[in-house]
MIVO-361286 format. One record per residue (C-alpha): residue in three letters; x, y, z. Coordinates in steps of 0.1 Angstrom, whole numbers, padded with zeros to 4 digits, always signed. Layout:
N
ALAXYZ...
END
This chain:
618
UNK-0420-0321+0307UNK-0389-0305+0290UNK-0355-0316+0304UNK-0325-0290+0303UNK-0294-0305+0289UNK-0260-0291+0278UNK-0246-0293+0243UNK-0218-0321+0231UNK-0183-0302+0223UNK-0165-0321+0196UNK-0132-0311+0210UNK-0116-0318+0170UNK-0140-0301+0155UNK-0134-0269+0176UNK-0096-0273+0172UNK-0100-0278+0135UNK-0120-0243+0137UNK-0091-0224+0152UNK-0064-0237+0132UNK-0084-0233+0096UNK-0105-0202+0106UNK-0096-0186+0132UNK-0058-0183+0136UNK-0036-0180+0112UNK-0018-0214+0117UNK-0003-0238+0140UNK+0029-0211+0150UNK+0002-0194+0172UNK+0002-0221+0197UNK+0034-0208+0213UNK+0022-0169+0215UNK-0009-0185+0233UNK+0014-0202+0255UNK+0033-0174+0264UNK+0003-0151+0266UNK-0014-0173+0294UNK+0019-0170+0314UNK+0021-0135+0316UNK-0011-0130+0321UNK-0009-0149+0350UNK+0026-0131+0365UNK+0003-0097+0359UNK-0024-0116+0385UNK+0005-0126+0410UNK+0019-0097+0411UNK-0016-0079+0418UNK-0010-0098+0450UNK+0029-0093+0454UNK+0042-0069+0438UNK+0079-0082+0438UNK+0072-0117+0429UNK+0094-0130+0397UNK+0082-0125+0363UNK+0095-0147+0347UNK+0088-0176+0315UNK+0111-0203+0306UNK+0105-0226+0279UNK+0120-0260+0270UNK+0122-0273+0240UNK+0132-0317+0255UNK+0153-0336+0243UNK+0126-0362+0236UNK+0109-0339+0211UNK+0084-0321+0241UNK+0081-0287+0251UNK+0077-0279+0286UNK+0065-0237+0289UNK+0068-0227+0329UNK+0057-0192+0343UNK+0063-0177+0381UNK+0024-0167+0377UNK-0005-0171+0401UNK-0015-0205+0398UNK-0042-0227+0399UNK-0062-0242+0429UNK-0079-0278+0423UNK-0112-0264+0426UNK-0099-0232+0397UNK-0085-0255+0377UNK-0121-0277+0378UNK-0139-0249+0368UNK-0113-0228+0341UNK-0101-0256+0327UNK-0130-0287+0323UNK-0147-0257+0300UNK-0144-0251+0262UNK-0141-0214+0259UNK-0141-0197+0299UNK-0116-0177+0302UNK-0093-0177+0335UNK-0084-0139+0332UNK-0117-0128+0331UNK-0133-0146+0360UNK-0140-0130+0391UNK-0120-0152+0412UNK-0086-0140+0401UNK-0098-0102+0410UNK-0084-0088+0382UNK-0098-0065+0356UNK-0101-0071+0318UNK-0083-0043+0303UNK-0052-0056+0323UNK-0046-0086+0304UNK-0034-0100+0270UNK-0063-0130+0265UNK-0096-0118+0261UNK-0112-0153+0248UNK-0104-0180+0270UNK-0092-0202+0244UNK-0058-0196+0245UNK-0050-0233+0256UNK-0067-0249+0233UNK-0050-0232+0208UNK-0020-0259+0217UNK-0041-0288+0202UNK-0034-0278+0172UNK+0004-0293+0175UNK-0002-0320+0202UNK-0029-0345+0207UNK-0025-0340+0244UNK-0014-0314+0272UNK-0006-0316+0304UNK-0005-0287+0330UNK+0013-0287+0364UNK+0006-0258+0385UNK+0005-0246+0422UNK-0012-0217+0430UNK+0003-0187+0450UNK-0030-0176+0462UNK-0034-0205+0483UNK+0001-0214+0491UNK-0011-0243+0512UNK-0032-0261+0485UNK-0019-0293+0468UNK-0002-0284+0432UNK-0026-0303+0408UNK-0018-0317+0374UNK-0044-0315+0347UNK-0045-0335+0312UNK-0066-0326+0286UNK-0067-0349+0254UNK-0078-0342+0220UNK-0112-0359+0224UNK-0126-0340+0247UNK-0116-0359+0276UNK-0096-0346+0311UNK-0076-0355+0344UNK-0075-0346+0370UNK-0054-0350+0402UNK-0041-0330+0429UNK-0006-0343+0440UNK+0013-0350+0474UNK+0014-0327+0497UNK+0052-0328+0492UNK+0054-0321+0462UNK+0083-0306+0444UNK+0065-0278+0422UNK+0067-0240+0432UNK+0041-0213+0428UNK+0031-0209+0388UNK+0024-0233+0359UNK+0041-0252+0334UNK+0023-0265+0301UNK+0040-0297+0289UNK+0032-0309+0253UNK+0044-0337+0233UNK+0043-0331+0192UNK+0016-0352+0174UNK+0030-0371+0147UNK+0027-0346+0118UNK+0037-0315+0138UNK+0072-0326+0153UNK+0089-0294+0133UNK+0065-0270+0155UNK+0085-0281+0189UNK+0120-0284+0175UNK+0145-0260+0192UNK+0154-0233+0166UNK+0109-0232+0154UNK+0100-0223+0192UNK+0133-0201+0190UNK+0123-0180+0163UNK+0082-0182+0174UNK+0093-0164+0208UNK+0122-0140+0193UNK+0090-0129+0169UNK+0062-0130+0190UNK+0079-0126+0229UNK+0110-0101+0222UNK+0091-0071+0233UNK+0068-0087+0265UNK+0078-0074+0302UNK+0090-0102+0319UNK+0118-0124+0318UNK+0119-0145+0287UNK+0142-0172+0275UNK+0145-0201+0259UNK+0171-0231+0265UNK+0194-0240+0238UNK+0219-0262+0232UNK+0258-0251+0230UNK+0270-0250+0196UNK+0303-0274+0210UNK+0284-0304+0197UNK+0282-0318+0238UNK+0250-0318+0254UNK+0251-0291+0275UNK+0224-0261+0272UNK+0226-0228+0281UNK+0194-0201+0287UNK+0191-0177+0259UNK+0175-0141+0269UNK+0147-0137+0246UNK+0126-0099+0260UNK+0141-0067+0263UNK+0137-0049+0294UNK+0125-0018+0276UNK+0110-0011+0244UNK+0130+0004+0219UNK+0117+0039+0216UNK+0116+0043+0249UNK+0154+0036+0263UNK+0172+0070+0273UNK+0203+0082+0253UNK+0225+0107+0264UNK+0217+0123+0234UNK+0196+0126+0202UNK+0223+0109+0176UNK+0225+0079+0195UNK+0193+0077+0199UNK+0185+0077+0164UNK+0214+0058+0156UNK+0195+0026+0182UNK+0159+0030+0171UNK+0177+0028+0130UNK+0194-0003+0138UNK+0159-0014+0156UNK+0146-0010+0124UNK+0164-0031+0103UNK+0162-0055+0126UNK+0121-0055+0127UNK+0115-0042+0097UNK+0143-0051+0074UNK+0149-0016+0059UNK+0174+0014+0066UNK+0147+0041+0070UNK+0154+0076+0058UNK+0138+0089+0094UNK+0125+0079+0124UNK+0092+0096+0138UNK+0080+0093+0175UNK+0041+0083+0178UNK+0022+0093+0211UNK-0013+0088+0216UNK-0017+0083+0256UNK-0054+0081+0260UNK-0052+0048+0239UNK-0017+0040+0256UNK-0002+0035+0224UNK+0034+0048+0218UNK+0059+0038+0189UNK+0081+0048+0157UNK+0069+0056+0124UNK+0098+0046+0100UNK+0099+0064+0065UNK+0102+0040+0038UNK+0141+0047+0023UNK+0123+0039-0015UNK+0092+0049-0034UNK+0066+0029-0027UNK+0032+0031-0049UNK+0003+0050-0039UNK-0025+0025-0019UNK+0005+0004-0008UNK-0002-0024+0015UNK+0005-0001+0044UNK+0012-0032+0070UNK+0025-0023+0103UNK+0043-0042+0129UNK+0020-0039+0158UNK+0019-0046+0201UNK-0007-0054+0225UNK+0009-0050+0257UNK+0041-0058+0245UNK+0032-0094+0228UNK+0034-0093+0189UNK-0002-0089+0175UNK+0010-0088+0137UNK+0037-0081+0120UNK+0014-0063+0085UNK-0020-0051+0107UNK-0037-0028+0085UNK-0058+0006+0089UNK-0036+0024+0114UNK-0033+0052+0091UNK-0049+0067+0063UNK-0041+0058+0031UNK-0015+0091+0024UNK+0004+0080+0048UNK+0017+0052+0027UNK+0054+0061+0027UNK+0058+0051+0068UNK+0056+0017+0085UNK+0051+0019+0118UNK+0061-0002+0151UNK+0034+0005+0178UNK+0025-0009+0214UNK-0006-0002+0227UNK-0025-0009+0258UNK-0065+0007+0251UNK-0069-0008+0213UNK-0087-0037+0214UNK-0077-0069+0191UNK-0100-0090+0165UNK-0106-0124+0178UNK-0082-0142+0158UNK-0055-0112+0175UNK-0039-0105+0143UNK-0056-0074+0134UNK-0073-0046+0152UNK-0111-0047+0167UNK-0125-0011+0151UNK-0141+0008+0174UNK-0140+0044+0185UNK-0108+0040+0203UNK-0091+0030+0172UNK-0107+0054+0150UNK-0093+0083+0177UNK-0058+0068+0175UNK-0056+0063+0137UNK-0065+0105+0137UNK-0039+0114+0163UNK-0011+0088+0149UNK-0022+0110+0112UNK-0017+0138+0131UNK+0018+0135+0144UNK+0030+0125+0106UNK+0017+0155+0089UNK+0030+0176+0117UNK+0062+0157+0109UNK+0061+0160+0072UNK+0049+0199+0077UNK+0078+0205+0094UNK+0102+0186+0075UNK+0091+0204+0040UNK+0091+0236+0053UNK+0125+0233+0065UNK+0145+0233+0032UNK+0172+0208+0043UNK+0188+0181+0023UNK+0165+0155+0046UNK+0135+0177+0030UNK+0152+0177-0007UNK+0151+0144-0004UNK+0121+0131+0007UNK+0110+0149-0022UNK+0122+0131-0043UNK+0117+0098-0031UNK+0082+0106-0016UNK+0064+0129-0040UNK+0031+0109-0045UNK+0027+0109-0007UNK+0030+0149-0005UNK+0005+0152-0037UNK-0018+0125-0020UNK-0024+0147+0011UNK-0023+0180-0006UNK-0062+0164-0027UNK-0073+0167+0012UNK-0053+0194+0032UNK-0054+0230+0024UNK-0020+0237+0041UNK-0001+0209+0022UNK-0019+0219-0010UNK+0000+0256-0007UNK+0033+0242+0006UNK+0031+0215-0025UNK+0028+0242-0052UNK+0059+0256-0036UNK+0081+0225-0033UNK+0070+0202-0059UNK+0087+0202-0090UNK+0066+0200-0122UNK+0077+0190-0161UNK+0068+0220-0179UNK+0078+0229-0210UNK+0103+0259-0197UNK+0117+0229-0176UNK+0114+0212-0140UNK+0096+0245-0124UNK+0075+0243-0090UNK+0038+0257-0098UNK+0048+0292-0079UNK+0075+0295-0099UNK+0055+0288-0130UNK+0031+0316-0118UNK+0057+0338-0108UNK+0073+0338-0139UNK+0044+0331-0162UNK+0015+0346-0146UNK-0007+0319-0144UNK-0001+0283-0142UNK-0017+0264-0174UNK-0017+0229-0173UNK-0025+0199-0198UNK-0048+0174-0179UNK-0031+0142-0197UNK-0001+0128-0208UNK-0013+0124-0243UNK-0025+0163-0242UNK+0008+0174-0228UNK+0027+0157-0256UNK+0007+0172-0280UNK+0012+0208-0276UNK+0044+0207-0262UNK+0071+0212-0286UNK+0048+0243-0303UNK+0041+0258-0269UNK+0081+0254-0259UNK+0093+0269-0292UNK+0071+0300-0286UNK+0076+0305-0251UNK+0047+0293-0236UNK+0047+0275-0199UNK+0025+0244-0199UNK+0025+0222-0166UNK+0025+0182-0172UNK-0009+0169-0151UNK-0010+0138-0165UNK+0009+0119-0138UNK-0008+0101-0107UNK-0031+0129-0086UNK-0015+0157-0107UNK-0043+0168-0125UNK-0069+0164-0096UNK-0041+0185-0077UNK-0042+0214-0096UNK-0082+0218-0102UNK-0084+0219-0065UNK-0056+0247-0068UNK-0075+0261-0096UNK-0105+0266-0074UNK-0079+0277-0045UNK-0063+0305-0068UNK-0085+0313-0093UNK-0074+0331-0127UNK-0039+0319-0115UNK-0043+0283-0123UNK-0065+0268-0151UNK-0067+0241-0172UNK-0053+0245-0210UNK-0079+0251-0238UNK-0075+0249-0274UNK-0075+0289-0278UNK-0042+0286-0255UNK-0022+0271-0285UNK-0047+0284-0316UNK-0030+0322-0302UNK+0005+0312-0308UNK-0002+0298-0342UNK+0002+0326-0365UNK-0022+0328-0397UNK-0006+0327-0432UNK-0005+0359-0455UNK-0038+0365-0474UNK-0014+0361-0503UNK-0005+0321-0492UNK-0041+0317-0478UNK-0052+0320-0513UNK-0027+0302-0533UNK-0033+0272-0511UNK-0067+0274-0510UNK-0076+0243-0536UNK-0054+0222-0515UNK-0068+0228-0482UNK-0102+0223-0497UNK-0088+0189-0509UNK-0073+0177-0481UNK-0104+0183-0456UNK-0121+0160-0486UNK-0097+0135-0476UNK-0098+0137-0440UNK-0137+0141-0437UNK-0141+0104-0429UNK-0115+0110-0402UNK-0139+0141-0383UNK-0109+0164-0389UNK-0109+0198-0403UNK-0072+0206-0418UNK-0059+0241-0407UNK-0027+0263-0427UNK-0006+0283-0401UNK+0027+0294-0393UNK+0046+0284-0362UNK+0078+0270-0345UNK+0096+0244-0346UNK+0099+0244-0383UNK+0106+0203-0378UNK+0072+0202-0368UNK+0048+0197-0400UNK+0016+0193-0381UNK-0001+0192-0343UNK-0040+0174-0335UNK-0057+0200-0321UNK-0089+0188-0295UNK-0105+0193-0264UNK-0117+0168-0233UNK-0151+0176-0246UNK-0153+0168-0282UNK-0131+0139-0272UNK-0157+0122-0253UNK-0188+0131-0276UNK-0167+0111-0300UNK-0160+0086-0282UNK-0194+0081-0273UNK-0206+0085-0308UNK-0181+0054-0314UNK-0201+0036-0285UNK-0235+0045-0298UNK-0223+0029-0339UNK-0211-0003-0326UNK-0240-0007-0296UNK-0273-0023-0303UNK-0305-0005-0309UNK-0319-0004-0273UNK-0283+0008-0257UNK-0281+0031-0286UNK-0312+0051-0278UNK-0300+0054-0243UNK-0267+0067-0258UNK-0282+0091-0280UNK-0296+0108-0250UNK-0262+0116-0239UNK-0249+0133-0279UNK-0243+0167-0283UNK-0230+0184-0319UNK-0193+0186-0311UNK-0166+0207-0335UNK-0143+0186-0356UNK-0108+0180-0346UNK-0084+0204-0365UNK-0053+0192-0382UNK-0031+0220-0379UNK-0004+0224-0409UNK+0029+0242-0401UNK+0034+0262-0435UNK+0070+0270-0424UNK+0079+0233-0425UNK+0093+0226-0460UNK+0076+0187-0461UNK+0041+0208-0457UNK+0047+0234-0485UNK+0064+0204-0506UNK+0030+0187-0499UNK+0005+0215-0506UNK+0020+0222-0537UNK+0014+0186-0550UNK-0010+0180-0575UNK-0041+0161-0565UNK-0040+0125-0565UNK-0031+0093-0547UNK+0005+0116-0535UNK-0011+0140-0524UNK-0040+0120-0505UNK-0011+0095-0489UNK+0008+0123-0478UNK-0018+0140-0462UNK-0031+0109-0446UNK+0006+0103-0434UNK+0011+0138-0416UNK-0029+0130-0398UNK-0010+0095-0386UNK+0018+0112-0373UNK+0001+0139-0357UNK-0021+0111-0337UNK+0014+0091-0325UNK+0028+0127-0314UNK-0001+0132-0292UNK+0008+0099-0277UNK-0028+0082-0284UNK-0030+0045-0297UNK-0035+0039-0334UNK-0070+0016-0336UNK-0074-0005-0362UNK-0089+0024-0386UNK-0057+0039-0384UNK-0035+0015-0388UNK-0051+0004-0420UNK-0045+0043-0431UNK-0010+0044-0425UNK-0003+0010-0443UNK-0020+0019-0472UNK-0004+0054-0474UNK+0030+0037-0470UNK+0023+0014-0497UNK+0011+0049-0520UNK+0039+0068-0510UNK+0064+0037-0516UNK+0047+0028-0550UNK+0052+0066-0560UNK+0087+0066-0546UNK+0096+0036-0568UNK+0079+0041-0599UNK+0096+0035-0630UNK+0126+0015-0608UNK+0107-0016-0608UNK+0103-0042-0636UNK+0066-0046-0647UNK+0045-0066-0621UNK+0025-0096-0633UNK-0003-0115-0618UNK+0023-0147-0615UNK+0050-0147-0589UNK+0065-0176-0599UNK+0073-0158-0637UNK+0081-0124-0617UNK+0107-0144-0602UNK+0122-0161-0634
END
């Protein structure tokens, strides 16, 4: 016959759990502390609605802390049953009458939360249910063991509780005066009751004096008798919370979740996928101070200070519980700040100007996702183009179309030749530039499109027939040269003059030779796969500015090592212009055309060279 028994709590081992995986560390003890009080003034006053609301704690001058709350108190028989338990929950039981959402604690282990700092505690308490039941004083200890006692009848201890711990050896620092100071400034400054903490004068005597801990109202929620003042208090709330001057201040309203705040822009650039941590309230009591997914990831430029009374927290209440609640809030807190940022853009003031120019990634972020911030970005947003800093309407207004280089490296290329014949290009190549403008490209299209190699090849004028055939020979020579490099050398004429050659290529070829590259140096198996994926691809054309004298000294060089150095040289140089990275192939062709060119250079300056140094030398 089978015998029902009840498991064996090991009380360390449970402790041990909360402090290493559970809570963040010991400093939770006192918001757990505090939370249990007011939850317990919110039951009294279900009963009596003008009872005190008020937590005082005391850090002793014997190294204790005493923590004492006006709440409801416990009965002997309450205290039996909530307290002799690992893990019931007093604010959720029936008895106290009270419903869940109403209360900070939702996992009844709040208490033992204060194990992690002392090895025993000791509760006093008197309930204001029952005023005519003894107080009773229960002890729990660290291994698992409890008192308890109900006292006389005469009893000095009024209606509420008071939590008494004394500091285990290792944790003294946790109980000291200006620790449990800062613990409730951090955690308690915001909670709706009466908080304070005593503290000793700074006279040097041993007198102590209360020191008011919660504000009576939150921040963003205190009247002003008019806007500037208002701003100027929830500013100065800021650098107080957050540590920052913000640039603005935005109200946050969501009332079905009961959540109400400030979002506070950022007063620097931050980058894109910052942390986006936020200072976040469950009913008034701290949950963290950098709780994550409150907003969508565009929003990176605010942090926000919230309170909220529907969202529900994680277990460890550091972070929010996701659920539909949450998901509802995070779109209607979006909501507010791009109404915000709407507004603000399309106003044209200096506050717009410069959030421009602190914020730009954030606008360009939103505009990949939002049709109406897309438009007001190609208005606002300046762009380097090679006419100058233009927005892309202007571009279009002026141009006709808005062309734009997709990368940095493409950009650089072309950009002195377009500039020097007049021809607008728009720099993509910056952070969610070029995915911008393809999703305005399919917005607006033949107004925006992406810059192809017959864009430049029109503004680079053919030589005569009369040069085309005198340099024929050494055109034919130098694509000799440059055959190993998949370049095809061009002869035209265009401006700057300075400018002796440009590296002409598209995306396309790019990545077939790339990929041809991949396929040489892969093994056999992965090169089969890879030659799937090959397509015949045009080769690169050098193009050779005939107006530059260095190019018509060049051509009309007779062929030889000169000639071949030379040409190698102006390849080199057209490769660091377009801004991409010399691999080792190139490297090697620009040292050994140095070493040409410099052997040329000097010939006939130098004494004969012999195969000993050390003679050379003599």
């Amino acid at each position: 016959m089978s015998e029902s028994k009840a498991f064996q709590v090991d009380l360390h081992g449970v402790v041990d759990l909360l402090a290493r995986h559970l809570y963040s560390g010991e400093r939770v003890y006192l918001r757990e502390l505090m939370q249990n009080g007011v939850d317990a003034i919110t039951a009294r006053r279900r009963l009596d609605p003008d009872a005190p609301a008020t937590v005082r704690i005391r850090p002793l001058p014997d190294g204790a802390l005493a923590v004492t709350d006006s709440g409801v108190g416990l009965t002997a028989a309450e205290a039996e049953e909530l307290l002799a338990t690992v893990g019931r929950s007093s604010k959720r039981d029936a008895d106290l009458g009270l419903a869940r959402q109403e209360y900070l604690g939702q996992f009844g282990i709040g208490l033992l939360s204060a194990f992690m700092v002392a090895d025993r505690i000791e509760l006093t308490s008197r309930s204001a249910r029952d005023p005519q039941a003894p107080a009773v004083r229960w002890i729990g200890h660290a291994d698992g063991s409890y008192e308890l006692t109900e006292l006389p009848a005469d009893a000095d201890v009024p209606a509420g509780s008071t939590v008494l711990l004394r500091p285990r050896r290792d944790a003294e620092h946790w109980l000291e005066v200006g620790t449990v100071v800062a613990l409730a400034e951090e955690f308690g400054s915001l909670l709706p009751v009466d908080l304070a903490v005593e503290v000793p004068l700074e006279d040097g005597t041993a007198a102590r004096v209360w020191r008011r801990i919660s504000e009576p109202a939150l921040p963003w929620q205190v009247e002003y008798p008019d806007a500037g003042r208002r701003a100027a208090a929830l500013t100065r709330y800021c650098e107080r919370a957050l540590g920052f001057t913000p640039l603005a201040a935005i109200d946050l309203d969501v009332p079905l979740a009961g959540v109400s705040g400030v979002a506070y822009v950022l007063p620097t650039a931050v980058p894109p996928g910052g942390s986006g941590a936020h200072r976040v309230y469950l009913k008034r009591m701290l949950l963290g101070t950098r709780v994550e997914g409150l907003l969508p990831e565009w929003a990176f430029f605010v942090r926000c200070v919230i309170d909220a009374s529907g969202l529900r927290p994680t277990a460890s209440r550091e972070q929010l519980y996701s659920d539909e609640v949450l998901l509802a809030t995070q779109e209607a807190l979006a909501a507010s700040i791009r109404s915000w940022l709407l507004t603000t853009l399309e106003s044209d003031s200096g506050q717009a100007a410069q959030f421009v120019r602190t914020h730009h990634l954030a606008v360009r972020s939103l505009a990949l996702t939002d049709d109406t911030m897309l438009d007001l970005a190609a208005r606002i947003l300046p762009y380097e183009t090679t006419d100058g800093q233009l927005t892309l309407d202007e571009v279009a207004e002026q141009h006709g179309a808005v062309v734009y280089a997709a990368t940095l490296e493409e950009y650089k290329r072309i950009a002195p030749v377009a500039r020097a014949q007049g021809m607008a290009v728009v720099n993509a190549g910056y952070v969610y530039d070029a995915d911008l403008l393809a999703r305005l490209a399919q917005r607006r299209p033949g107004t925006v499109r992406p810059l192809a190699t017959g864009d430049i090849a029109q503004v680079l004028s053919p030589v005569t027939p009369e040069r085309e055939l005198a340099t024929l020979d050494a055109v034919a020579a130098g694509n000799t040269v440059l055959a190993d490099q998949d370049c095809e050398l061009v002869l035209r004429t265009f401006e700057p003059a300075e400018l002796p050659a440009v590296l002409l290529h598209d995306r396309d070829g790019d990545h077939q030779r790339a990929l041809r590259r991949t396929q040489a140096e892969a093994d056999d198996l992965w090169g089969d796969v890879l030659s799937g994926f090959a397509q015949p691809v045009a080769a690169r054309q050098l193009v050779l500015n005939d107006a530059a004298p260095l190019v018509r000294d060049l051509l009309a060089a007779p062929p030889g090592e000169v000639f071949e150095a030379g040409l190698r040289s102006l390849y080199v140089s057209a490769l660091l212009l377009a801004g991409e990275p010399l691999r080792a192939r190139e490297s090697e062709l620009m040292t050994g055309s140095m070493a040409a060119l410099l052997r040329a250079g000097l010939a006939g300056t130098l004494p004969p060279r012999t195969d000993d140094p050390e003679k050379d030398h003599r």
